[in-house]
C-alpha positions as CSV (number, residue, x, y, z in Angstrom):
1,X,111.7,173.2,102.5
2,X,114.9,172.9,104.7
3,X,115.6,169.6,106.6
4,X,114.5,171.7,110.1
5,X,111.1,172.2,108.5
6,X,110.7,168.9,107.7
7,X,111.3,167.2,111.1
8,X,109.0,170.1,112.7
9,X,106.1,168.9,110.1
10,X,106.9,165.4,110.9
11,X,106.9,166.1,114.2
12,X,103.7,168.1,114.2
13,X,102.1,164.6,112.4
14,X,103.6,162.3,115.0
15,X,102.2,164.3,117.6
16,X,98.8,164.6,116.5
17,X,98.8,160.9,115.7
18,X,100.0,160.1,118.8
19,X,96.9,162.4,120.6
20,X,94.3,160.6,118.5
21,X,95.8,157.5,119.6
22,X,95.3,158.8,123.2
23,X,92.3,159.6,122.8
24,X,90.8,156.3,121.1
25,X,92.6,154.4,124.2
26,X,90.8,156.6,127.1
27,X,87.5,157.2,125.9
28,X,86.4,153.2,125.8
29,X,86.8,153.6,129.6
30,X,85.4,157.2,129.8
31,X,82.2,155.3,128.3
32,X,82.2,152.1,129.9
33,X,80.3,152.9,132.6
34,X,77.5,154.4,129.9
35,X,77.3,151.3,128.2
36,X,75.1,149.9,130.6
37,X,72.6,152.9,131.0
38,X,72.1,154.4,127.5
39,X,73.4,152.3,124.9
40,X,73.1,148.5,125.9
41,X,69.4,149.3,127.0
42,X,68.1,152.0,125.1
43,X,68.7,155.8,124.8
44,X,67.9,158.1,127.8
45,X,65.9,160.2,126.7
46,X,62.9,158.2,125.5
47,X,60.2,161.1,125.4
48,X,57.4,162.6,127.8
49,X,57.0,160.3,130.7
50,X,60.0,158.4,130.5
51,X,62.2,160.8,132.2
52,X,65.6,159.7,130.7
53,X,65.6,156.6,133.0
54,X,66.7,154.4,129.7
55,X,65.1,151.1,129.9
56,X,63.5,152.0,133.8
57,X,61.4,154.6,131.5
58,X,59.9,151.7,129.3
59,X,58.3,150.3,132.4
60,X,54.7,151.1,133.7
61,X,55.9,153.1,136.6
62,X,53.1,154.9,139.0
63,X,54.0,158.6,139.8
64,X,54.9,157.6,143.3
65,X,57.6,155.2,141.7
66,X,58.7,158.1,138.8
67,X,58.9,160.8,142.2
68,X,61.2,157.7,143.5
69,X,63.3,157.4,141.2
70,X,63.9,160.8,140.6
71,X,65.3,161.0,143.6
72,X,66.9,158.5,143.2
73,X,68.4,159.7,140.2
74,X,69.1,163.7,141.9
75,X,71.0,161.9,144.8
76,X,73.6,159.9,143.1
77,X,74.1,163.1,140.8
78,X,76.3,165.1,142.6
79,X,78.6,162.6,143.2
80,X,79.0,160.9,140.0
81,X,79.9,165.1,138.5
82,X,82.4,165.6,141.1
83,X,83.9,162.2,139.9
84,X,83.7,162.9,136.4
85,X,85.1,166.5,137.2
86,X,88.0,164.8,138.8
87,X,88.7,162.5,136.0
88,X,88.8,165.6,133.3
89,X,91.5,167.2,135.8
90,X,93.3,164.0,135.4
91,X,93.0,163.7,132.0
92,X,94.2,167.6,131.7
93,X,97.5,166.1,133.6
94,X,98.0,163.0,131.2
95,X,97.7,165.7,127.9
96,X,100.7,167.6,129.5
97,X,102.9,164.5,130.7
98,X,102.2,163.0,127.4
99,X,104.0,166.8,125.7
100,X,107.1,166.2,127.4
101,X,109.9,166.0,125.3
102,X,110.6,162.4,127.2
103,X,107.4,161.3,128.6
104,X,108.2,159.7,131.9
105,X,106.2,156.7,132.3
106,X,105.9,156.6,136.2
107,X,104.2,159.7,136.3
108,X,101.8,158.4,133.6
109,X,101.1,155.2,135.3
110,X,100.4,156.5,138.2
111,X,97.8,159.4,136.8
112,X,96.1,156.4,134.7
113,X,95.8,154.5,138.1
114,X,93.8,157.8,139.8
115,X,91.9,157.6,136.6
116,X,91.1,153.8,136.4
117,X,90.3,154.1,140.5
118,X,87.7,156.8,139.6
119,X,86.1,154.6,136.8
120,X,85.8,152.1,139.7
121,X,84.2,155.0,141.5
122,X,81.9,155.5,139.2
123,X,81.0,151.9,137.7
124,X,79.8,151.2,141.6
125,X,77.7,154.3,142.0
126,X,75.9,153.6,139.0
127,X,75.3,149.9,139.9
128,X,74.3,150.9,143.4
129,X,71.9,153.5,141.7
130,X,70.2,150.8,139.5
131,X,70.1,149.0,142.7
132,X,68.2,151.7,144.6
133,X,65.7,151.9,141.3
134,X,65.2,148.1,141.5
135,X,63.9,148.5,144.8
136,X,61.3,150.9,143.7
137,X,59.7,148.4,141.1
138,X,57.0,145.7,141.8
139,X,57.5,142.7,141.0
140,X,56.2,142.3,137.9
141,X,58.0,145.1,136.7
142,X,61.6,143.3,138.1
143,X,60.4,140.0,135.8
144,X,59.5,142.6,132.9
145,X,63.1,143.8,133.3
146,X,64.8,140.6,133.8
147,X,63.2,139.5,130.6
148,X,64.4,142.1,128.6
149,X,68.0,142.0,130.0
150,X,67.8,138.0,128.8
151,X,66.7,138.7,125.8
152,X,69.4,141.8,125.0
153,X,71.9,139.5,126.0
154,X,71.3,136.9,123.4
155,X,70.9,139.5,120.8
156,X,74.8,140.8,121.9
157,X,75.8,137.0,121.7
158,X,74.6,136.9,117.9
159,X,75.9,140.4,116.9
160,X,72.6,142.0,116.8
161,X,72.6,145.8,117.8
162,X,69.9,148.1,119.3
163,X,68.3,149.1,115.7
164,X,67.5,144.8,115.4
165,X,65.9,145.4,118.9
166,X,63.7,148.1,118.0
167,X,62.7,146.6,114.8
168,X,61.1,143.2,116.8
């Protein structure tokens, strides 16, 4: 191999560590907003009758409250794609600002804000969603929630993930 080679190769590495990097720093806040609907409290798809609600399908809903929150769940859809759709757009614009032979950190910064703005976006429809659903339940159902939010939050103070919760 000639010197030329080399720095292509080690460029080529540089590059592709420098993508991966990019990639572990954006997809925390591509996920945040998840966190609070599948993982923290349970997956979504919990089987027949539960309706990929996460935790709302561990509750004894009626099929007037299931019909609710369907709804629910159809009306806030839309939006939250058209958000996400934006977000991959941006994302398509960071990948080719970040190939530039001198990345130029203005127009980076300010893509990242359109991103971080749309995270915003979307952490506020979901909690306005869960909102809507809360309004749906009785209120034995609310305490039944509250009860298992207090208790997941103790396990996350002592380290304890979802498989300890299951396991109870």
């Amino acid at each position: 191999m000639n010197i030329h080679t080399d720095k292509a190769v080690i460029a080529n590495v540089f590059r592709g560590l420098f993508y991966s990097l990019l990639l572990l720093l954006v997809t925390p806040s591509v996920n945040a907003e998840n966190y609070h609907h599948m993982g923290r409290y349970g997956m979504g798809h919990m089987g027949p009758g539960h309706m990929g609600m996460g935790y709302m399908g561990m509750l004894d809903l009626s099929n007037k409250q299931r019909k609710a929150m369907r709804e629910i769940n159809r009306n806030n859809r839309a939006k939250r794609w058209a958000l996400r759709d934006q977000m991959a757009d941006y994302s398509d614009q960071l990948y080719a600002l970040y190939d530039q032979d001198k990345p130029d950190p203005g127009k980076i910064g300010a893509v990242y804000k359109k991103i971080f703005d749309i995270r915003r976006q979307l952490i506020e429809e979901r909690i306005r969603q869960r909102n809507q659903q809360y309004d749906v339940l009785t209120k034995e159902q609310r305490e039944q929630m509250k009860s298992w939010h207090s208790r997941m939050d103790d396990d996350d103070e002592r380290g304890m993930g979802m498989m300890h919760r299951m396991m109870r």
